[in-house]
C-alpha positions as CSV (number, residue, x, y, z in Angstrom):
1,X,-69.3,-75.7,-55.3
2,X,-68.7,-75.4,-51.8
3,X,-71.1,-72.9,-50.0
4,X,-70.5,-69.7,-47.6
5,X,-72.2,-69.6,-44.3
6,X,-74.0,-66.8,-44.1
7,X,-74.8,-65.6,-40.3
8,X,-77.5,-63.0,-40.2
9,X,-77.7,-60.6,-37.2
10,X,-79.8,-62.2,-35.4
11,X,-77.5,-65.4,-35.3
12,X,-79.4,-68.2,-37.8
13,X,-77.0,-69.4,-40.5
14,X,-78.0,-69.7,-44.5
15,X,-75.7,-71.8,-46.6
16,X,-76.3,-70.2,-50.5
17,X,-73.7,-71.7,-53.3
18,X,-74.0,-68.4,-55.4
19,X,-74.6,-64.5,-54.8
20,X,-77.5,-62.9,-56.6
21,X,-77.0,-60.1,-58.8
22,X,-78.8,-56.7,-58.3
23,X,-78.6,-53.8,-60.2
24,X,-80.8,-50.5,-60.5
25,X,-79.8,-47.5,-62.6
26,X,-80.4,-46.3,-66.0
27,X,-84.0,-47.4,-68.1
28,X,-83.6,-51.3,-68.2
29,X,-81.2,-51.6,-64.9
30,X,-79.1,-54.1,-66.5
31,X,-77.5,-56.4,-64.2
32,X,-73.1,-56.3,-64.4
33,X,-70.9,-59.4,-63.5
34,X,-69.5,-60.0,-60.3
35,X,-66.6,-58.3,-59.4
36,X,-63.3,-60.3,-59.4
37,X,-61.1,-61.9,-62.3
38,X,-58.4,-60.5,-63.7
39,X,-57.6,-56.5,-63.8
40,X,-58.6,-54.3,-66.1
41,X,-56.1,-52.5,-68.3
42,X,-56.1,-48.5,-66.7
43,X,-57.6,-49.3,-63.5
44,X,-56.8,-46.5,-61.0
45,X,-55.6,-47.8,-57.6
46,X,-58.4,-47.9,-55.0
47,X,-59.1,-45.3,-52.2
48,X,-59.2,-47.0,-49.2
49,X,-62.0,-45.4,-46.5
50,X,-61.5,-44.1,-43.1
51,X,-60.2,-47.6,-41.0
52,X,-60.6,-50.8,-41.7
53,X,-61.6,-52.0,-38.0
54,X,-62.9,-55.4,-39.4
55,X,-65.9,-55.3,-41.8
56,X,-69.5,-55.8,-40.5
57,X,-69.8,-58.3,-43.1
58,X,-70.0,-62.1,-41.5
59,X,-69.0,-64.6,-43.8
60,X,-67.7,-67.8,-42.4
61,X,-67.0,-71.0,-43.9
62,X,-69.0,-74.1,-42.9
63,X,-65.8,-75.1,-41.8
64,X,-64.8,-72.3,-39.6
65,X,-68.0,-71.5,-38.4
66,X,-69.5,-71.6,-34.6
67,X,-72.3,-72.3,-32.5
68,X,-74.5,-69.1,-31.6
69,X,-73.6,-69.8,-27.9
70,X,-70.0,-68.5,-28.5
71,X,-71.3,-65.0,-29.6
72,X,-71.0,-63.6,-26.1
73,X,-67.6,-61.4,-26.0
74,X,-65.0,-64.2,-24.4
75,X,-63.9,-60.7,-22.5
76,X,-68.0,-59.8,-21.4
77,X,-68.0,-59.4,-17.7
78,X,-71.7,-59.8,-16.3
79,X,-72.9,-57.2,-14.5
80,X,-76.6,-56.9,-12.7
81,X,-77.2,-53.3,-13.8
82,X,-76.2,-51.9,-17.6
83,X,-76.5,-48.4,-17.5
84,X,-77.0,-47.1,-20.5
85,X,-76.7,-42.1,-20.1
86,X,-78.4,-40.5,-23.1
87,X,-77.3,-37.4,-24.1
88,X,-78.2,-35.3,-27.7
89,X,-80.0,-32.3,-28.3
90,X,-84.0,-32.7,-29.2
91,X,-84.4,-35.7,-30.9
92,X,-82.1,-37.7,-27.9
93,X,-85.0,-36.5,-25.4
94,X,-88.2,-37.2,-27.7
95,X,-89.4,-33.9,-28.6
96,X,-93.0,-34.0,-30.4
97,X,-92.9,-38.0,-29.9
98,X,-96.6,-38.0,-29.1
99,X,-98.7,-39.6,-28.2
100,X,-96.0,-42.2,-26.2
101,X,-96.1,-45.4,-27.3
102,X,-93.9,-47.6,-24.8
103,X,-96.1,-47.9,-21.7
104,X,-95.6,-50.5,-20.3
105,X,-92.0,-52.6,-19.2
106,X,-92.1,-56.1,-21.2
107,X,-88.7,-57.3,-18.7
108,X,-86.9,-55.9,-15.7
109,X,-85.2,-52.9,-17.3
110,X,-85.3,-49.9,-15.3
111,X,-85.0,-46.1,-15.2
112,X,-84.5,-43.7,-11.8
113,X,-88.0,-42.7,-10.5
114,X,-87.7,-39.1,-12.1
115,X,-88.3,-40.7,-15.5
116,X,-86.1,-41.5,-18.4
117,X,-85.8,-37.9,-18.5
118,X,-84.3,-38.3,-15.3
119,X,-82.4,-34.7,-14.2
120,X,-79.7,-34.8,-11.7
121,X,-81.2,-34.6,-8.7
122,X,-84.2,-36.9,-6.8
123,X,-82.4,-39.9,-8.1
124,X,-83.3,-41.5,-5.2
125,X,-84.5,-45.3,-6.5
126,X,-85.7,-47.4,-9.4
127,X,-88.2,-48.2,-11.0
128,X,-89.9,-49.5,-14.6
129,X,-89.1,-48.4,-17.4
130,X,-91.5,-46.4,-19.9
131,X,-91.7,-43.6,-21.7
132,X,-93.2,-40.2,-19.9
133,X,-94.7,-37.6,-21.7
134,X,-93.1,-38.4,-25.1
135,X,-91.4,-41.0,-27.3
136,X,-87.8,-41.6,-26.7
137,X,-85.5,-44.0,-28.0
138,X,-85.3,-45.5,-24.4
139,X,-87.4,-48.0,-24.0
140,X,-87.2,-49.6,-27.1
141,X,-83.8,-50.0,-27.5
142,X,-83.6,-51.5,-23.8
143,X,-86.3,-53.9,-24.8
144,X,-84.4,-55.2,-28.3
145,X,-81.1,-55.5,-26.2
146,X,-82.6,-57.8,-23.8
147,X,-84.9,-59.6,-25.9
148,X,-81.5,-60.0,-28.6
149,X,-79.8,-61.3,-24.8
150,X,-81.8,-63.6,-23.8
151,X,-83.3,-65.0,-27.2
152,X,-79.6,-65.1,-28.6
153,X,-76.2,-64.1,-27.5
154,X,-76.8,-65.0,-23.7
155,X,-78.1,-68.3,-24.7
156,X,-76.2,-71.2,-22.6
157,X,-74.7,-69.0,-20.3
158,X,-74.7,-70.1,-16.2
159,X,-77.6,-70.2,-14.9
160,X,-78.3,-65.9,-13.6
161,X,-76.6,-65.1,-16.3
162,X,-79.4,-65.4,-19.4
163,X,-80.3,-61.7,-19.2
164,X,-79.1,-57.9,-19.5
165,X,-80.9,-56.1,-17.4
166,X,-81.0,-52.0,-18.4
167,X,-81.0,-49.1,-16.9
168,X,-81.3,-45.7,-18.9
169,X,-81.3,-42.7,-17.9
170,X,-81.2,-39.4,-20.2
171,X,-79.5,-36.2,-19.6
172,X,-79.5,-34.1,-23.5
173,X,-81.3,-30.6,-23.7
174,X,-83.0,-29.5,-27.2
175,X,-81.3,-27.1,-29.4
176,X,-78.1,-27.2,-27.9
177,X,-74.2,-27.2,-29.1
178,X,-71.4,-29.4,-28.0
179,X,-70.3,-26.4,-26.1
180,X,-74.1,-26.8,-24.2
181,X,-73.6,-30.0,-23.7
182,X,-69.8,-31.3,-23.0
183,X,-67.7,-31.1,-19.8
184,X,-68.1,-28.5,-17.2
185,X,-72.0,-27.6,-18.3
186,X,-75.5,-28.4,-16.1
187,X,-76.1,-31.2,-18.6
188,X,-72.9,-32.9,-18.7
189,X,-72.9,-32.6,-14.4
190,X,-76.7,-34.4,-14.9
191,X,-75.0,-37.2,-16.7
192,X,-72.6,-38.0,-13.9
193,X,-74.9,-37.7,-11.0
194,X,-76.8,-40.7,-13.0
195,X,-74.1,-42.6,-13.3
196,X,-73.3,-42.1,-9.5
197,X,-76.9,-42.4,-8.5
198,X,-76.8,-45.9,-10.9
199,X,-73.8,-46.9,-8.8
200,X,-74.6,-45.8,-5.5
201,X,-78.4,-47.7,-5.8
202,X,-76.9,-50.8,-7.2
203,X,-74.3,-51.5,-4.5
204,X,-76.8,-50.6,-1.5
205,X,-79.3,-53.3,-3.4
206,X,-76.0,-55.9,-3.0
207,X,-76.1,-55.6,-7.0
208,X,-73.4,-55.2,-9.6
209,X,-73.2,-52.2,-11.9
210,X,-71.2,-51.2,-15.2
211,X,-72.0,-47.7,-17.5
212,X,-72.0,-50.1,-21.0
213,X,-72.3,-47.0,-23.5
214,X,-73.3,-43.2,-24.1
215,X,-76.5,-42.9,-26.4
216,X,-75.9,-39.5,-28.2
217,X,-78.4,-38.3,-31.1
218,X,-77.1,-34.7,-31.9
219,X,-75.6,-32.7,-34.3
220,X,-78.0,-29.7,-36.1
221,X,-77.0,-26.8,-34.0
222,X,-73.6,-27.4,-34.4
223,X,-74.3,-27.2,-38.4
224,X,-76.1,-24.3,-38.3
225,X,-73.1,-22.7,-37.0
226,X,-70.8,-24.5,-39.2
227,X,-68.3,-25.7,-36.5
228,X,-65.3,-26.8,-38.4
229,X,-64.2,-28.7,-35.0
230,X,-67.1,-31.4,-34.7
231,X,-65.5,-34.1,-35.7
232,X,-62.5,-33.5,-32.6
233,X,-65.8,-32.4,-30.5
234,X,-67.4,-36.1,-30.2
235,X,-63.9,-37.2,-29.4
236,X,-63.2,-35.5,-26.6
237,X,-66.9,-36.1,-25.1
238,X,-66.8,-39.2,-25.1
239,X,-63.0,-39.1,-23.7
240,X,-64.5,-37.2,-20.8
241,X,-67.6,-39.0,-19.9
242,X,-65.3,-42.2,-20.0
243,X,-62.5,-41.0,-17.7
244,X,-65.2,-39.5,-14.9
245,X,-67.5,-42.5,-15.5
246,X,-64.5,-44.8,-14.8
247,X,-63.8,-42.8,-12.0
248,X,-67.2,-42.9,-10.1
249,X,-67.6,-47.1,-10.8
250,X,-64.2,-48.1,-11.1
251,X,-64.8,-50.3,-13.9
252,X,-62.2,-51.6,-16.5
253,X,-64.6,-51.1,-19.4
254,X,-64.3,-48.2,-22.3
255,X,-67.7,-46.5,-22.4
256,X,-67.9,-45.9,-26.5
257,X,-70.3,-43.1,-27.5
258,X,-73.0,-44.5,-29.9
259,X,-74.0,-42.1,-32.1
260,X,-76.1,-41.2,-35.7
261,X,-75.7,-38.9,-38.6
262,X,-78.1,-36.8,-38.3
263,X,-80.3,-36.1,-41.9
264,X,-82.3,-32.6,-41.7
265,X,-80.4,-30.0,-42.4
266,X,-82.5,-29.0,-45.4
267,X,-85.2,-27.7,-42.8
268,X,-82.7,-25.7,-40.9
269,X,-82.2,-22.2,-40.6
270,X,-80.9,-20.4,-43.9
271,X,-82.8,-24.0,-45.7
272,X,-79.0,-25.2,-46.6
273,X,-78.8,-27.8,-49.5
274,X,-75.2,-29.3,-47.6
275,X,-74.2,-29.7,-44.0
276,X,-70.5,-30.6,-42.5
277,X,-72.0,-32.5,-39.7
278,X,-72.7,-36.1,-41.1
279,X,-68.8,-36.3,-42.8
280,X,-67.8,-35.2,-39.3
281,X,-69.7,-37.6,-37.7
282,X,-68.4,-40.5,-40.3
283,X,-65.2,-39.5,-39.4
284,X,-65.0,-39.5,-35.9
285,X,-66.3,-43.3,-36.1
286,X,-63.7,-44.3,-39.3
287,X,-60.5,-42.7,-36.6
288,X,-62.0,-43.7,-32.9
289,X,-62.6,-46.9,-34.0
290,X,-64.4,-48.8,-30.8
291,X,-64.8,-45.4,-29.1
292,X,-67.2,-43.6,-31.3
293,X,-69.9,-45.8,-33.0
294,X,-71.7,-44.6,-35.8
295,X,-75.2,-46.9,-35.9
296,X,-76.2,-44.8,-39.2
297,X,-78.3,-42.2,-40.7
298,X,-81.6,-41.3,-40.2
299,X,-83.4,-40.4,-43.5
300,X,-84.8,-43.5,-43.3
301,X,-86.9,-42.7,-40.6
302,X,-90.6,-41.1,-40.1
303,X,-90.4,-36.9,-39.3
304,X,-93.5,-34.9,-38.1
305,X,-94.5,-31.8,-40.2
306,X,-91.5,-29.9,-39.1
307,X,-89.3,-31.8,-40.8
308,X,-86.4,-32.2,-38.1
309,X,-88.0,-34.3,-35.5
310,X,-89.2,-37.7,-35.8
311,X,-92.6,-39.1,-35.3
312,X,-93.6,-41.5,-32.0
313,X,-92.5,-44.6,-34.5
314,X,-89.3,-42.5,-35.7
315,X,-88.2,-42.5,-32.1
316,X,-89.2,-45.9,-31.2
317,X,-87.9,-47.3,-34.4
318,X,-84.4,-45.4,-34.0
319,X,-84.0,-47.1,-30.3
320,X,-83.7,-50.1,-32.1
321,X,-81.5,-49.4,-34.8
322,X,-79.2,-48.2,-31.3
323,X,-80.1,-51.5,-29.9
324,X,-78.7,-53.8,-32.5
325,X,-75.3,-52.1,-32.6
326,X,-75.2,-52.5,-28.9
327,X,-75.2,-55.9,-29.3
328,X,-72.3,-56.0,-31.2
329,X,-70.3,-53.7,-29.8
330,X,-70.7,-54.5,-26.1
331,X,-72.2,-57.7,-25.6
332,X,-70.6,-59.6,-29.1
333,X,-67.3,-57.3,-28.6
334,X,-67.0,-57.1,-32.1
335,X,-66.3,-53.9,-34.2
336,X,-69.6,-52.4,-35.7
337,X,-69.4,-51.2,-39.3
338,X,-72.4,-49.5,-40.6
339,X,-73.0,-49.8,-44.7
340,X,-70.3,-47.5,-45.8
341,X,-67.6,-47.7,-48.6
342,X,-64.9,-49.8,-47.7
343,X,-62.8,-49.2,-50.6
344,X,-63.2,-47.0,-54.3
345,X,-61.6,-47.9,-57.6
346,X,-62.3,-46.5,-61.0
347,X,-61.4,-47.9,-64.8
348,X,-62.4,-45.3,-67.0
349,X,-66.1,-44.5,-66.2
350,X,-66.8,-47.1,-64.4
351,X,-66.7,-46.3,-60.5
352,X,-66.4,-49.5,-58.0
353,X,-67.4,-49.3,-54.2
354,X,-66.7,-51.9,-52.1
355,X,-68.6,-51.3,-49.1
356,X,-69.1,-52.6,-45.6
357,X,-71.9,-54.7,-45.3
358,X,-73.6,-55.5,-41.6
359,X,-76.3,-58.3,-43.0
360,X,-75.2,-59.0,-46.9
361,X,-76.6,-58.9,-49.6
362,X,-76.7,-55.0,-50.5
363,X,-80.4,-54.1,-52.0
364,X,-81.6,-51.0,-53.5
365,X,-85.2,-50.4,-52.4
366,X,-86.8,-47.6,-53.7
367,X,-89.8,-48.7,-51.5
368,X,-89.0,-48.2,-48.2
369,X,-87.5,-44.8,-49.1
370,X,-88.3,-43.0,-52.8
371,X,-85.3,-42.7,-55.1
372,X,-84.1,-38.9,-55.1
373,X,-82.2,-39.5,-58.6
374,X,-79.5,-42.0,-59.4
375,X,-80.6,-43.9,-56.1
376,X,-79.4,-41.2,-54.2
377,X,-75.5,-41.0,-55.5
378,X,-74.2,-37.8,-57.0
379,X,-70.6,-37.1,-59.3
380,X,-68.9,-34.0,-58.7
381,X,-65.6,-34.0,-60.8
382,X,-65.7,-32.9,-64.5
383,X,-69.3,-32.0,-66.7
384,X,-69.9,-36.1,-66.6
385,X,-73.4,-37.5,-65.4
386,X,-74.6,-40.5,-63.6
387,X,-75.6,-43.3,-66.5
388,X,-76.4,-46.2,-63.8
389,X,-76.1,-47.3,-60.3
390,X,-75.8,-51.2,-60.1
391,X,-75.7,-53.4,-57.2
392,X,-72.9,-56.7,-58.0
393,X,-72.4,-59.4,-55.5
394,X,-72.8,-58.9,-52.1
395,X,-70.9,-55.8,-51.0
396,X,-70.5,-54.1,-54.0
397,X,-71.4,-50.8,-56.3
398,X,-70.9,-49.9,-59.9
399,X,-71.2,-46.1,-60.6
400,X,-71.0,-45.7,-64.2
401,X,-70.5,-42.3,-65.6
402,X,-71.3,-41.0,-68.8
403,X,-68.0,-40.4,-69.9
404,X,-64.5,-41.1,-68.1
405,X,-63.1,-38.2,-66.2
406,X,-60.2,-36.3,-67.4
407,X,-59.1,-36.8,-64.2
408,X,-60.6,-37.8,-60.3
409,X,-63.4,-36.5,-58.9
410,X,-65.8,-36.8,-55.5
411,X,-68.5,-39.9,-55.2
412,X,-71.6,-38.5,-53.0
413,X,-74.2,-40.0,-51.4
414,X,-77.4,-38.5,-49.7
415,X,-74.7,-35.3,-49.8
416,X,-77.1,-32.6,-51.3
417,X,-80.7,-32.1,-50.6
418,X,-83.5,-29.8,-51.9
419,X,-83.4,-26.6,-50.0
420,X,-86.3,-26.5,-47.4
421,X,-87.4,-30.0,-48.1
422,X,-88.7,-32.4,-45.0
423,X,-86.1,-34.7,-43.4
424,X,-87.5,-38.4,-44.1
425,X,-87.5,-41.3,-46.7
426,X,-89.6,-39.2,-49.3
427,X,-88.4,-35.7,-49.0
428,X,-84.9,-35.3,-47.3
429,X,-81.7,-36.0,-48.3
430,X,-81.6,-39.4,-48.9
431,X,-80.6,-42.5,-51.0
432,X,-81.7,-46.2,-51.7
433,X,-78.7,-48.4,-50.5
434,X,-79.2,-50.6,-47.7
435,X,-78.2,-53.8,-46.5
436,X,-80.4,-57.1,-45.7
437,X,-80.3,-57.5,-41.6
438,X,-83.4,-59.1,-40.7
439,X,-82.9,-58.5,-37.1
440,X,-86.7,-58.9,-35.4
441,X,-87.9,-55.9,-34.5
442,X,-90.3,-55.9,-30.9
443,X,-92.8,-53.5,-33.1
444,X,-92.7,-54.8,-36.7
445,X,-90.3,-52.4,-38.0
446,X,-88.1,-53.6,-40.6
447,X,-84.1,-53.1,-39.5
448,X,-82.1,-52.4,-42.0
449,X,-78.7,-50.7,-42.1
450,X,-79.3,-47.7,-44.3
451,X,-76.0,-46.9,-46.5
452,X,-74.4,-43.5,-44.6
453,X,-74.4,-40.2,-46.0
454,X,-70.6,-39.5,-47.5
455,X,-68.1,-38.1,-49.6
456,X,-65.6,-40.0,-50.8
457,X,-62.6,-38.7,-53.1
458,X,-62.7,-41.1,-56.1
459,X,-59.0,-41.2,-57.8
């Protein structure tokens, strides 16, 4: 048998002649076939889910496969200065990330001389960056970026061309709407007089300067308000900070808004068991493909006691889950698919999910996060019950149901959650579906791609 070449994110190549079987669910977990062969008699036609902007999965042939120096986008245009604006409520500005960890600048990456926290005004110069009073994402996902440059994707480039040098600055405000937040308000204004300052400093320095991306971790107070238009919302943000960005630089380059789910509601006000938020944030991502980014969830993640904001190492850790997807998206220019289902079939009880797969193969680990029930899936349809959740080949799940449905019904995932539980891997809303990346992590973390939090009609 001819093998697949299997490239893992962090570029190295496996050849494997066979895909391992996984399977969880049920007392013995017993391990199904592959997918594949011929029909089944009865099989319902498959619900295809959100766009297919090319699957994270990378499976080449020996044949067709190429050197890791060809990663870099043929369409990259190097630029001295990648600025990177941060915007969110609390948990895009750090808040209860203490004691900060990042203290110290391991390349040349940069932040304004306010701080990463950097206002709109005094932006007056550059200098190192770390973290101030608190943990953000910040530092750390500058520091995987340019370690994943130079160490991979800019390998072989011209000589002054082997780095990505990063400069972040944050603008977000805790406990703050999209209407806090977007066009015409303080924050927003901070935003653009970073990305001016960024270009101003740059071309007085004789350097060149880009905005690559918007960092944006957001989305409770707009759930505990219910706002039915969130999904429209991160469009239209990240429409305006592209148009006036573009305007300021005068670069050709979209500016895509990456962003998270976000996985706490369950400490919120009212304690609710559901939130909107994370299916609006799936959705933006499966209908802007390329202009809003969905890098994951978060209930993978460490939170402090209040259950809603994450620990130093939360922070830290999240910057580079942002980091990887980054590299992808801007300096790979390649679509970034996060584990999600691809496509959903059903032959009598038997529910199949295709998914997208960053790093194949998909695992269940019940380690890294505890299993909330039926590895974190849920039925809603008729009075049938979850019998097993199976892992089969490399990008696939087989939901079996106690009995078949009389007719369709809803496949959930870290949907519902235990009213005033803590957000995190042992408490929140959760599940145990994640993919293999073994992207390096700077501080020992293990990088995963977490499967999303959805609901998906099941026909």
């Amino acid at each position: 048998m001819r093998g697949l070449r299997l490239r893992s994110a962090f570029g190295a190549s496996l050849i494997v002649t066979g895909l391992a079987l996984y399977a969880c669910g049920g007392d013995d977990g017993g391990v199904l076939p592959p997918s594949g062969g011929e029909p089944e008699t009865g099989a319902q036609p498959a619900t295809n889910v959100g766009a297919d902007t090319g699957d994270g999965l990378i499976v080449r042939d020996s044949a067709t496969d190429v050197a890791d120096a060809t990663l870099l986008s043929p369409t990259f245009v190097y630029r001295d200065i990648n600025q990177v604006l941060g915007t969110g409520q609390s948990l895009s500005v750090g808040a209860v990330g203490v004691p900060t960890l990042s203290l110290a600048q391991p390349y040349d990456n940069t932040m304004f001389v306010t701080g990463v926290l950097a206002g709109g005004t005094g932006l007056t110069s550059f200098k190192p960056l770390i973290e101030g009073s608190v943990e953000t994402l910040s530092t750390s996902f500058a520091s995987l970026v340019t370690k994943l440059a130079r160490d991979v994707v800019l390998v072989g480039q011209p000589a002054g061309k082997t780095s990505h040098e990063m400069l972040i600055s944050a603008h977000g405000i805790g406990g703050t709407p999209y209407v806090g937040l977007k066009k015409g308000t303080a924050a927003y204004a901070n935003g653009l007089a970073q990305a001016q300052a960024g270009h101003d400093l740059a071309l007085a320095a004789g350097k060149t300067h880009v905005v690559r991306a918007v960092t944006n971790v957001h989305g409770e107070s707009d759930s505990q308000t219910g706002n039915p238009s969130y999904e429209a919302n991160l469009l239209e943000w990240q429409s305006s900070y592209e148009t006036d960005v573009k305007a300021i630089t005068g670069q050709a380059e979209g500016i895509p808004m990456l962003h998270s789910q976000f996985s706490s509601w369950t400490r919120l006000a009212g304690l609710p068991t559901t939130s909107i938020i994370p299916a609006a944030q799936l959705a933006a991502h499966a209908n802007a493909p390329g202009r809003i980014v969905l890098v994951g969830a978060k209930y993978h993640l460490p939170y402090v006691a209040d259950g809603v904001h994450l620990t130093n190492e939360g922070y830290r850790h999240m910057g580079e889950d942002y980091a990887k997807v980054y590299r992808r998206v801007i300096l790979e220019g390649k679509p970034w698919e996060p584990v999600r289902p691809k496509t959903v079939t059903r032959v009598g009880a038997m529910i199949t999910v295709k998914m997208h797969v960053p790093a194949p193969p998909l695992v269940i680990d019940t380690t890294l996060v505890s299993d909330p029930g039926n590895k974190g899936f849920e039925w809603a349809g008729g009075a049938e019950t979850i019998a097993s959740v199976a892992v089969s080949g490399a990008d696939t799940v087989v939901v079996t149901l106690s009995a078949a449905p009389a007719a369709g019904g809803r496949l959930r995932y870290a949907f519902t959650g235990t009213s005033g539980a803590l957000g995190g891997p042992t408490t929140g809303a959760r599940g145990n579906l994640r993919d293999s990346d073994a992207t390096p992590s700077r501080n020992g973390y293990p990088l995963y791609n977490w499967c999303v939090h959805f609901d998906q009609a099941v026909p």
